[in-house]
C-alpha positions as CSV (number, residue, x, y, z in Angstrom):
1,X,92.3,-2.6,19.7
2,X,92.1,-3.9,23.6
3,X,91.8,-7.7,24.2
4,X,91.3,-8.9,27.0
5,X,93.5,-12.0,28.6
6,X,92.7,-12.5,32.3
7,X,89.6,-11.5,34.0
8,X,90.0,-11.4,37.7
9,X,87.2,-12.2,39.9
10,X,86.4,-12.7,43.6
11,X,83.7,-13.7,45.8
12,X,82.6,-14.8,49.1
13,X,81.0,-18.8,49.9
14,X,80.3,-16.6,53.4
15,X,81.7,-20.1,55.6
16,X,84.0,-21.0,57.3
17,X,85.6,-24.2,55.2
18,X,88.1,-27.1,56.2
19,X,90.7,-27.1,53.5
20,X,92.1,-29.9,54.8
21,X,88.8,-32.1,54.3
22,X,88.3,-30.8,51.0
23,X,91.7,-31.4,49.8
24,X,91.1,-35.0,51.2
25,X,87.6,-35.2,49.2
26,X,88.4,-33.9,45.8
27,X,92.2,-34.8,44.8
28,X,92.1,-34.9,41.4
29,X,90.6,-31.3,41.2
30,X,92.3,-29.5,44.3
31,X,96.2,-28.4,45.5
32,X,96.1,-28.0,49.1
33,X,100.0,-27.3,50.6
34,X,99.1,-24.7,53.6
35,X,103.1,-25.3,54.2
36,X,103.4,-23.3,51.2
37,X,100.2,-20.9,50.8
38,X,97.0,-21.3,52.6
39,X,94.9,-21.4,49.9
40,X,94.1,-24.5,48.2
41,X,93.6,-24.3,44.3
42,X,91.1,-25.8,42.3
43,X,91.5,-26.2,38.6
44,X,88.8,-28.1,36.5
45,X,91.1,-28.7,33.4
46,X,94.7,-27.3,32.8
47,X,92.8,-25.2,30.1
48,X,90.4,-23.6,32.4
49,X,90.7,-20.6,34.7
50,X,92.2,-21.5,38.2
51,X,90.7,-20.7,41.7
52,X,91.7,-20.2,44.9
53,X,89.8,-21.0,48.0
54,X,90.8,-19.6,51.4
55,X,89.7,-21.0,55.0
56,X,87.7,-17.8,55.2
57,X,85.2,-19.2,51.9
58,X,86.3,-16.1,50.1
59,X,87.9,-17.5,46.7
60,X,89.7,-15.6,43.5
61,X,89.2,-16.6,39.9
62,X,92.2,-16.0,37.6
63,X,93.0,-16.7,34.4
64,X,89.7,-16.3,32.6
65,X,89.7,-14.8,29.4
66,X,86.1,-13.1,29.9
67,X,83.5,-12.2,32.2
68,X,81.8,-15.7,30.4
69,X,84.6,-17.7,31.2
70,X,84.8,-15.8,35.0
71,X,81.4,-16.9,35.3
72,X,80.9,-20.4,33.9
73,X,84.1,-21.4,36.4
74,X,82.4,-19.7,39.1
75,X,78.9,-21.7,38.8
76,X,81.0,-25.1,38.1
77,X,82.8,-24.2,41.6
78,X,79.6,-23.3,43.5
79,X,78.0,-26.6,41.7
80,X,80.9,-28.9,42.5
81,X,80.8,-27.8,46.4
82,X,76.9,-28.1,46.7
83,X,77.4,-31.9,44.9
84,X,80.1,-32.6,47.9
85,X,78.0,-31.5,50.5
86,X,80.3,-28.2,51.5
87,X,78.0,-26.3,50.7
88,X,74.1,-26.6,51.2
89,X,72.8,-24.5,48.1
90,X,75.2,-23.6,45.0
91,X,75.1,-20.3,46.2
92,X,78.0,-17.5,47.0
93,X,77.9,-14.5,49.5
94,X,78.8,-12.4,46.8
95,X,81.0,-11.9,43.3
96,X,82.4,-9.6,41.6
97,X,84.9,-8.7,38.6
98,X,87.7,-7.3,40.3
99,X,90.2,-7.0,37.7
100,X,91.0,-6.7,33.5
101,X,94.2,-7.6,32.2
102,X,94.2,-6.5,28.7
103,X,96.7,-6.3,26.4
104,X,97.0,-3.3,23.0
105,X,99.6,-2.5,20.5
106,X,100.5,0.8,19.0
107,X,101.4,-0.7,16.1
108,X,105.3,1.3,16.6
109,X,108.7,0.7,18.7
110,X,108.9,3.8,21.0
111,X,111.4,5.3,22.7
112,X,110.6,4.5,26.5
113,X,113.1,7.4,28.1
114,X,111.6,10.1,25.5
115,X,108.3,8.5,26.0
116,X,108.4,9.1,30.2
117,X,109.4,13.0,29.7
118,X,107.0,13.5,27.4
119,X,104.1,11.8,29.6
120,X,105.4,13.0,32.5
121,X,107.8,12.0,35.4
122,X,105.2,12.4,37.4
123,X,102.7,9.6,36.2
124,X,105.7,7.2,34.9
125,X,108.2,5.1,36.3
126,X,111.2,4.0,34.0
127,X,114.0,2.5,35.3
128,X,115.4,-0.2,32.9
129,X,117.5,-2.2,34.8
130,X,114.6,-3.2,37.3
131,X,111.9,-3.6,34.9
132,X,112.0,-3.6,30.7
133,X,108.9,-1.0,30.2
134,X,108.2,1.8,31.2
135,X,104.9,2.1,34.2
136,X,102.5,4.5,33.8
137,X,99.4,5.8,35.9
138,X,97.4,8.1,33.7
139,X,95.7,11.0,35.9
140,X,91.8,10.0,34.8
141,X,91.5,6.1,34.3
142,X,92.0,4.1,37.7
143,X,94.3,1.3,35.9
144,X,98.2,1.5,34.7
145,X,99.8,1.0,31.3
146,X,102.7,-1.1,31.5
147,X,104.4,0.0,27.8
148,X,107.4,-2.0,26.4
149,X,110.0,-0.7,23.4
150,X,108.4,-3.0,20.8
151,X,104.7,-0.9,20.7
152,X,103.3,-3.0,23.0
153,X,100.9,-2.4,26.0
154,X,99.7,-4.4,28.8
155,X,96.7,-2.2,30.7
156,X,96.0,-3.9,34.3
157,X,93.8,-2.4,37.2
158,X,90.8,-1.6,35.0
159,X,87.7,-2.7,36.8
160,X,85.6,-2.0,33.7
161,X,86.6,-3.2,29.7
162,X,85.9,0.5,29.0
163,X,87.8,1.7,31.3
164,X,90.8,0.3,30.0
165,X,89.7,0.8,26.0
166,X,89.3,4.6,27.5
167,X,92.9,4.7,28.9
168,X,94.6,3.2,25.8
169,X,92.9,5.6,23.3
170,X,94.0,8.5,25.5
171,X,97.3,7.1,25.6
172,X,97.3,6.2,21.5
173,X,96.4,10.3,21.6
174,X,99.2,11.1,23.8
175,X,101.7,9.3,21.4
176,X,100.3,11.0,18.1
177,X,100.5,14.4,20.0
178,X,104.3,13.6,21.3
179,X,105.8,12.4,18.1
């Protein structure tokens, strides 16, 4: 079984914003540094998905733990700005899911070195002392399986759930064929 635990999602306020001003305006909901990254972040609750705003209006919504969630925060942002006067109508350029983080189990430990040759040196990447798991990039699915000794599996890059419930279920295939 895939869950999902962070749905990524981006869009565009298409204006130009003062983050400065902002910053200034909303204190308890925004943390502006452009000394140390020129977005500012805006978080509703320590519970709730973050956002970043950038100078350009485009903004990224991480942290959400569904497309619900991904949206709820968004309308609450675009709601917020219209009821500050930044923006004229609670209204974005554009949005768009841009990302799935989900997270599996195989229900086994595996051996990561046997696991690489057996997938392929080609589509993995296992070197232990730079990273614990084992990276791989299946041929057919546009996302990458991050796989750890203990069974488990971390699927990031998938742009649709299915996508990444597709990739998995190859991979679960891969294992019963390799062992």
């Amino acid at each position: 079984m895939v869950e999902i635990v962070n749905v990524v999602s981006s869009g565009s306020l298409g204006v130009e914003l003062d983050l400065d001003a902002i910053a200034q305006e909303l204190p308890e909901i925004v943390d502006y540094d452009p000394q140390k990254y020129p977005g500012a972040y805006f978080r509703f609750d320590e519970s709730q998905p973050l956002i970043t705003l950038y100078r350009t209006g485009k903004y990224i919504i991480t942290g959400a733990d569904s497309e619900g969630e991904a949206a709820t925060t968004r309308q609450g942002f675009l709601q917020l700005l219209e009821s500050h006067s930044i923006l004229s109508i609670a209204e974005d350029e554009w949005y768009r899911v841009q990302n799935y983080v989900c997270m599996a189990d195989v229900g086994q430990s595996l051996n990561l070195s046997a696991l690489a040759i057996g997938l392929g040196l080609e589509v993995t990447e296992y070197e232990p002392e730079q990273f614990p798991g084992l990276v791989y990039r299946p041929l057919h699915y546009e996302c990458v399986l991050l796989v750890f000794g203990s069974g488990k599996v971390v699927i990031t890059g998938a742009t649709a759930t299915t996508a990444a419930e597709d990739a998995f279920a190859d991979f679960r295939k891969q294992i019963d064929e390799l062992f």
